[in-house]
C-alpha positions, 0 to 999 in steps of 0.5 A: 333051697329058696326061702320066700317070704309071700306079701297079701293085704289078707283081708279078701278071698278070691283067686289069689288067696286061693294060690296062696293057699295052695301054695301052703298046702302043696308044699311038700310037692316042692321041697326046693321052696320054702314058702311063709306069709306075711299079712296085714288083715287077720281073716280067712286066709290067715286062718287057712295058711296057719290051718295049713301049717305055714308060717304066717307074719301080721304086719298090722292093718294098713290104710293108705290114707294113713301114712304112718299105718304103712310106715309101721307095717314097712318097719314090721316088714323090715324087721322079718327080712332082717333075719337074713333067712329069706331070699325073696319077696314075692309081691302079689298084686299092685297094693303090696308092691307100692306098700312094701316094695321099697322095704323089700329094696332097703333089705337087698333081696330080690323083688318079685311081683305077681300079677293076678289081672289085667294091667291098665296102667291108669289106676293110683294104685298102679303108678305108686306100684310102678315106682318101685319095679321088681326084679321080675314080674309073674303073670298068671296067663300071657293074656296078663303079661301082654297087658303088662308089658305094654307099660312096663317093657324093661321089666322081665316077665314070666308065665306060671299057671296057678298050681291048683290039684282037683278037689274031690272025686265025682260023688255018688248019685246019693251024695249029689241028691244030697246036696241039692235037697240041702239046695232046695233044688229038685234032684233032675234039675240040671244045676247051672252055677257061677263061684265068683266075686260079687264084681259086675264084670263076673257077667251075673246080670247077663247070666240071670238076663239069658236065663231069663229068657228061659223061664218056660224051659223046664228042670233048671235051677241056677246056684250063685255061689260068692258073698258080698265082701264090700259095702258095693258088692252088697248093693250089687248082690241086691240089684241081682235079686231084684232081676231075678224077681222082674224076670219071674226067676226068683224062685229057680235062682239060689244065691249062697253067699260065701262058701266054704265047701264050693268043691262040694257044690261043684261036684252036684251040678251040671254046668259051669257059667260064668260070662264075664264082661269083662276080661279075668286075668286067668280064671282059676274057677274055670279050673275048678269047675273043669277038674269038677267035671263039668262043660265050661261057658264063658266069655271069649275074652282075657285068660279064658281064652288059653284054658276053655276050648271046644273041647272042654266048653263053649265060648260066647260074645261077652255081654249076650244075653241071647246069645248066651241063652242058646247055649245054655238051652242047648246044654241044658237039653242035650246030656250026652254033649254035657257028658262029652264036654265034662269028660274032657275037663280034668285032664285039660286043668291037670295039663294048665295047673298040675301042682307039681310041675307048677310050683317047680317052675315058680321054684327055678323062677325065684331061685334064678332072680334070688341068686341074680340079686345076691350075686348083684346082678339082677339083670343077669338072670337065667332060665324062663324070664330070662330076658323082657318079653320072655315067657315059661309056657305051661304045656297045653292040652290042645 
């Protein structure tokens, strides 16, 4: 049995809350890892992890501009890993591991970290991170790993996927008039929807910009789920609404804010889009939307290149408007090939993001570094990430 104690800011929801979620819920697919969660932000995912049954630790707001809320938080820290019953500490995302990296050192347990995105080595927050280098490095696709190597080669690195399992079952004709009544969209429409961040890089302005051009097209209606968390997404959330409104597609365009039921919401559409600008670390929703049956279309760049292929989607040129705009009026005409493209989807997630297979290699990771640093020898570690620049490859569905 390894214990492992996982570090979060808490204080937003996105990609890496929802592993961390997982993670609780699905616990009892690994029974070798014993998972608890220390947090500074009370919130959703608080709520969600304590829902779940998991242990959950509140360090207390941070602040980085206020040196004495990290001291504190770090103090909390090292009384929690006191108890001797942890092994290790597992880091997600940069601002944890420059906050709470050097408490997890001063307590001699192994550090792990766990990239989420892209490396680019410039950011603050990177270099204050980099102090502190962990004994090993997950990272959520080797499109992240590759971008992290490059500025820290030394440090050992490992591929996992997310554990994700597949929501809900396809529901009936009924259950998705349903939805899209309370939607206020006509039931033969053909639902285009993005789940995302409200980030300039999740590609919504391409998205409303191609489907503008497809205003004369008839029995589409576009549903962007994800809420404005920051006093920046707000603004951009208003820019959005506002080309929607000099396209003339207000009224096609749903915006639903944040969402709780997005299973739900996937489950009633027809077409997954998100076309990002820039590139996603892995893109966990690509998951979703494939576990939800639906044809994938995004961006030929990042993480999204190792889950979407012809199979299961359509890649386009970042940043195309027009070129966007083609496929989505091609799928938008054609159900069979919608119906083609979604039947291979679930099987593609299970294949990246089977849970059981998932979360067993995240155990043998961490008990391997965990028994490394407790025997002194953090270099001497066994099995996937064994030596820099080694990499445990999930099995792909090519």
């Amino acid at each position: 049995m390894i214990n492992v104690l996982h570090l979060s800011a808490g204080n937003l929801y996105g990609g890496v809350e929802t592993l961390l979620v997982t993670l609780a819920r699905e616990r009892q697919l690994c029974p070798a890892m014993r998972s608890e969660f220390a947090l500074c932000f009370e919130g959703r995912l608080a709520s969600e992890l304590a829902a779940a049954g998991a242990q959950v630790h509140l360090l207390g707001p941070v602040r980085t501009s206020r040196p004495h809320t990290v001291l504190r938080a770090r103090r909390r820290l090292g009384l929690i890993l006191g108890t001797s019953r942890f092994q290790v500490a597992v880091c997600h995302s940069p601002w944890p591991l420059a906050v709470f990296g050097p408490a997890v050192r001063r307590a001699g347990i192994a550090l792990v970290g766990w990239r989420h995105d892209a490396y680019n080595g410039f950011h603050w927050l990177e270099w204050w991170a980099s102090l502190t280098p962990p004994d090993l490095m997950i990272c959520n696709s080797r499109y992240t790993e590759t971008t992290y190597r490059r500025f820290a080669p030394k440090v050992r690195t490992a591929v996992v996927y997310c554990p994700r399992l597949p929501a809900v079952a396809r529901p009936s004709n009924a259950a998705r008039v349903e939805v899209r009544a309370e939607m206020s969209t006509p039931p033969g429409d053909v639902v285009i929807i993005q789940v995302s961040r409200m980030q300039e890089l999740k590609g919504h302005i391409t998205q409303i910009g191609a489907l503008g051009a497809l205003r004369e097209l008839p029995g589409w209606t576009l549903w962007v789920a994800g809420g404005a968390q920051r006093e920046h997404e707000r603004r951009y959330l208003e820019r959005l609404k506002a080309l929607a409104r000099d396209l003339g597609i207000a009224e096609r365009v749903r915006f639903l804010g944040e969402r709780q039921d997005v299973a739900k919401l996937l489950a009633a559409a027809d077409i997954y889009c998100q076309p990002n600008t820039g590139p996603e670390g892995f893109g966990l929703a690509f998951i979703e939307a494939l576990y939800a049956g639906l044809p994938v279309v995004t961006s030929a760049i990042g993480g999204a290149l190792e889950i979407v292929d012809d199979t299961c989607g359509r890649l386009v040129k970042p940043g195309d408007p027009e070129g966007l705009g083609a496929v989505l009026r091609n799928l938008i005409a054609d159900a069979a090939l919608r119906e083609r493209l979604g039947a291979a989807g679930p099987a593609r997630a299970h294949a990246l993001c089977d849970p059981q297979a998932r979360l067993e290699d995240i155990a043998h990771l961490l008990e391997s570094v965990g028994r490394a640093r407790s025997a002194g020898r953090p270099d001497a570690l066994s099995g996937p990430g064994a030596s820099p620049g080694s990499a445990l490859q999930p099995p792909l569905a090519h």
